[in-house]
N, C-alpha and C positions, 0 to 999 in steps of 0.2 A: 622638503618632505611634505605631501599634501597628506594629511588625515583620513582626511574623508575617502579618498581611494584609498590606501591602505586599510580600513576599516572593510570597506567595501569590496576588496582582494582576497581580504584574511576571510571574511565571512563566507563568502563562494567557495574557498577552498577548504573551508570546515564540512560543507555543508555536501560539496561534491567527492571528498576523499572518501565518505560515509559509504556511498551509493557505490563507489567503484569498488572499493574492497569486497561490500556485500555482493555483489555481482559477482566478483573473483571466487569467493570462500562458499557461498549457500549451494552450489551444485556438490561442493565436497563434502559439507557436511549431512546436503541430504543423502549422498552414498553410503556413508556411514551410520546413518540411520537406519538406514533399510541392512543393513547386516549387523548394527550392533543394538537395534533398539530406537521408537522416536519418543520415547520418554527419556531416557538418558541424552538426548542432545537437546529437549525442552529445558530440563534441568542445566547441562550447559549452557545455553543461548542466554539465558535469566539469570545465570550466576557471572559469565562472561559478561552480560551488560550492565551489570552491578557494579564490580568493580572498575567499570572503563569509565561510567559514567561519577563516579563517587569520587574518581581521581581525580575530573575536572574541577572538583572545589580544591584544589592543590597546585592548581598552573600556573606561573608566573612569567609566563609569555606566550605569544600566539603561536609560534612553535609548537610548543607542550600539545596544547589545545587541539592540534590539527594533529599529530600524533594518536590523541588518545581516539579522535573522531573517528581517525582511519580504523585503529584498533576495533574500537567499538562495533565497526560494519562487520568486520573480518569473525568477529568472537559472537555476536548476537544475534539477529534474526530469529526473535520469540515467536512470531509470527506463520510466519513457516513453515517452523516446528509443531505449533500448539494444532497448524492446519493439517500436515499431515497426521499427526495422532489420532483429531478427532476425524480425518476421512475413515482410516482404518479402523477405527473402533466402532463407529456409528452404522448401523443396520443401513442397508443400501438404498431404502425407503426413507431414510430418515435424512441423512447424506444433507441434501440442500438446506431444510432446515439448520440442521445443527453448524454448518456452516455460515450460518446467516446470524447465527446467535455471535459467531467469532467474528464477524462482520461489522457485526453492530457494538459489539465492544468494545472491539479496536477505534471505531465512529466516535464514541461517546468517550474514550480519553483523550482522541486526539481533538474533540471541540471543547471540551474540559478541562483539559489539561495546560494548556496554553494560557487559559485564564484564573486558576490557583494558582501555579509556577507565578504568574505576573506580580498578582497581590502579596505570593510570598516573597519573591521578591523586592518587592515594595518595604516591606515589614523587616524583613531578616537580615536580606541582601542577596546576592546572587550565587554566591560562594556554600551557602546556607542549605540553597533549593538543589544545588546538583549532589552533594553531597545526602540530602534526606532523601533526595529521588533513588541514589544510590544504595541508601538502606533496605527504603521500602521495596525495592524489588529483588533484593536477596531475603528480604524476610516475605516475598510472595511465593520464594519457593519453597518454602516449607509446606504448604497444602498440597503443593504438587510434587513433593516427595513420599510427601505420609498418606494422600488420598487418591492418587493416578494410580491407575492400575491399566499395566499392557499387555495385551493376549501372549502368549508364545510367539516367538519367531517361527514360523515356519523352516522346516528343514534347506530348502532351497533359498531361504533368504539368507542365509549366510552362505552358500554357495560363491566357490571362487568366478563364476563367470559371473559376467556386469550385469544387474537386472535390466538395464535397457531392453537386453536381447529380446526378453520375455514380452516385449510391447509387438515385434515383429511377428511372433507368433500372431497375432490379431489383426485380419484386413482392415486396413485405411485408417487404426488409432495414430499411427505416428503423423499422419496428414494432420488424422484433427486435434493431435494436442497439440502440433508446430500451431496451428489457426489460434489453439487457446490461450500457448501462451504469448504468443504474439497480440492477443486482444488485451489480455494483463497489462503489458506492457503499454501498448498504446492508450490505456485508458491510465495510467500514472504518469504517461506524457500531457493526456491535454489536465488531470488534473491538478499537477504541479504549476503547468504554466499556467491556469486559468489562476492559481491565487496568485503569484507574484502579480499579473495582467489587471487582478481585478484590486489592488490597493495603487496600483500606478492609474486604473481607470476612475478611481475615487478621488485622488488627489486630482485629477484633470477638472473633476466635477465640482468638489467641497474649496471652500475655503479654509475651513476649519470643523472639527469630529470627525476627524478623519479614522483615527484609529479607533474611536468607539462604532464608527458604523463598521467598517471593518470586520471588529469583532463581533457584532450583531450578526454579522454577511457567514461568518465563517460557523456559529453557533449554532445559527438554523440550519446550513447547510449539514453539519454533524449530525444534529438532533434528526433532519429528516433521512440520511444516512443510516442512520442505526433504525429507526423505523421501515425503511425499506425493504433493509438488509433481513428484519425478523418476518415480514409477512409478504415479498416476493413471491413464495412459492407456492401463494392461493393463485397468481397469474400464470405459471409454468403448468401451473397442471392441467390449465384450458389452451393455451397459447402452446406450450412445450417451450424447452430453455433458449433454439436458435429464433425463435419470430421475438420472445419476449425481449433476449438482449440486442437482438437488431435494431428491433423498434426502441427499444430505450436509447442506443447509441445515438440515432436520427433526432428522437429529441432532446436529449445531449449537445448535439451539434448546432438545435435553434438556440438553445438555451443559453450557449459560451456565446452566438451571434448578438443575440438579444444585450447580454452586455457590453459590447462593443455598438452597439448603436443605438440605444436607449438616451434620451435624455433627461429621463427623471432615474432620480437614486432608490427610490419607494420599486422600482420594475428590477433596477440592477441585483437591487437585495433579495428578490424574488425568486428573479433567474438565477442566484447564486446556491438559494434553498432548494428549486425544482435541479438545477445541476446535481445536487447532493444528494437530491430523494433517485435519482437516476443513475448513477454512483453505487447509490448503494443496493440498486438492481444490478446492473452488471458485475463489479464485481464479485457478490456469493456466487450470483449463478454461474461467472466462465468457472468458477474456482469447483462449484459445483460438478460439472462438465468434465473438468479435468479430476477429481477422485472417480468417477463412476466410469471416465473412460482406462483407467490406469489401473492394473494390476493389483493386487495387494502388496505385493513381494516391493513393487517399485515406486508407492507411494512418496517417500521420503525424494527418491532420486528426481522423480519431476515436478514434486513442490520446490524442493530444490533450486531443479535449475529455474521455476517459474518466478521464485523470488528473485532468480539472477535477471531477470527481463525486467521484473518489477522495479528494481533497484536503478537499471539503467537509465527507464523509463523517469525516475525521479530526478535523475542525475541530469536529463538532456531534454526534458522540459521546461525546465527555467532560462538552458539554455538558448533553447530555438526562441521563448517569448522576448527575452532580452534584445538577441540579435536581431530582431523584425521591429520591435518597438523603438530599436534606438535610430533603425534606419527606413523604417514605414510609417513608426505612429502605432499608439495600443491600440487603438481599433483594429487596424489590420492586423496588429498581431493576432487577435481573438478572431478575426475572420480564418486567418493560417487555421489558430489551435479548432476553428468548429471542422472547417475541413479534417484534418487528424480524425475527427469525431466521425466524420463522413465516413473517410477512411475504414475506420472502427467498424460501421454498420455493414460495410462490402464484405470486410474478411469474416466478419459472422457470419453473413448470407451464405457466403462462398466458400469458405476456411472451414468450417467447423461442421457435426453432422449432430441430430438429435442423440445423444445418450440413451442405451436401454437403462429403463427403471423396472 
């Protein structure tokens, strides 16, 4: 029995059963949003990832563990949820903005986050930290059962026909939100592989601080994430949303280059923060693009299914980096994932049309 693979087996399949499920479940439950309510499946999504996550201080084997993971994808996707409400509720002027704030908070716990969890871990133990993690976000939904407030449902949104339909009514929106959500997705491909890519491109470089540069690497990139994500749309409003995320995809794509061929670590940590300050440009804005091109009625159903691209996007990112690195070398991997990036910048150009504002 070798360990270290088996470690390394169980871990991949925690980490990918998450992103499949989610992928499977979030176009359901954004249907269900759009005729029952996206305040009532914010509240589920936070309550469902409470208890999934609370469980895991209770697993006594890797089994359990990959179970609850799965569960987790299929029952939560806060995110989603928290995006379709605030497209619909936010004045149509407002839309990118307010988006960017959900952007940038989601930024600032996932560079955050990772670094409390550690320390509490260190202190408590591990068992400890998923378990409080579990509290703490069933007790986050109390504000957002006592202080959200959702418009009426519109008569036609609980209507038995699919809201999809209502996108067909509108020339060329189903072309440009296929472009949109297919840029979502592409941009959780290159930036899932870009971190696996870039702790295999540190350990090629360090002898030793590996993990503290790392964390330094992934910090800034947050912190510049959440700063982009809030003041973005001083650039869209002179550029418009298709030149701004184009151009940001292109230099995305030097910037994942730049890590793979850099020989100082001072440039990689750089490139790993400008990565994240352009990050967290694209993402509000495609997310942008798709509330302003999408109905009211069918908000829920195409964040929805945009989480399900997100998710896969997560899922087969680490994958593509793995399989080029283990048989190219991490550089070439990161040349792959800048092309992706490349990629990213065509289907904007091409895929996607300016939004009326």
């Amino acid at each position: 029995m070798h360990s270290g693979r088996d470690l390394a087996l169980w871990t991949a399949a925690g980490g990918s059963v998450t992103g499949l499920s989610m992928a499977v479940a979030s176009p359901i439950w954004g249907i269900l949003g759009d005729r029952w309510g996206r305040k009532p499946m914010l509240v589920r999504s936070m309550v469902g990832g409470a208890i999934t996550v609370g469980l895991m201080a209770f697993v006594q084997n890797p089994e359990q563990l990959v179970i609850l993971r799965f569960l987790q994808g299929a029952t939560s996707g806060t995110v989603a949820a928290a995006t379709a409400l605030v497209a619909v509720e936010t004045p149509r002027n407002r839309v990118g903005w307010s988006l960017g704030v959900v952007t940038s908070a989601v930024a600032l716990g996932s560079a955050f986050g990772p670094v409390l969890g550690g320390f509490a871990a260190a202190l408590f133990g591990l068992r400890w930290v998923f378990l409080a993690a579990g509290i703490l976000l069933l007790l986050a939904t109390i504000p957002v059962f006592l202080i959200v407030r959702e418009s009426p449902l519109r008569r036609r949104d609980t209507a038995s026909m699919g809201t999809l339909a209502l996108i067909d009514q509108r020339p060329g929106v189903r072309r440009a939100l296929m472009g949109l959500i297919g840029a979502q997705g592409l941009v959780s491909v290159a930036n899932s592989a870009t971190q696996i890519l870039l702790t295999l491109r540190l350990l090629e470089m360090l002898t030793h601080g590996v993990a503290a540069v790392t964390g330094i690497a992934f910090g800034l990139a947050g912190v510049a994430t959440s700063a982009a994500a809030v003041f973005y749309t001083y650039v869209t409003r002179r550029l418009g949303y298709v030149r701004t995320t184009a151009l940001a995809a292109v230099l995305m794509a030097g910037a994942i280059a730049l890590i793979g061929i850099s020989p100082w670590v001072a440039v990689v940590v750089g490139a790993v923060a400008l990565n994240g300050l352009l990050s967290g440009v694209i993402v509000p804005a495609t997310a942008s693009m798709i509330g302003l091109e999408t109905p009211t009625e069918a908000q829920s159903t195409i964040f929805g299914i945009n989480a399900s691209s997100v998710a896969l996007g997560f899922c087969f990112g680490p994958l593509i980096a793995g399989g080029v690195a283990a048989s190219a070398g991490v550089p070439a991997a990161l040349g792959v994932i800048a092309v992706v990036a490349l990629g990213l910048a065509v289907l904007l150009s091409l895929g996607t049309r300016e939004p009326a504002r």
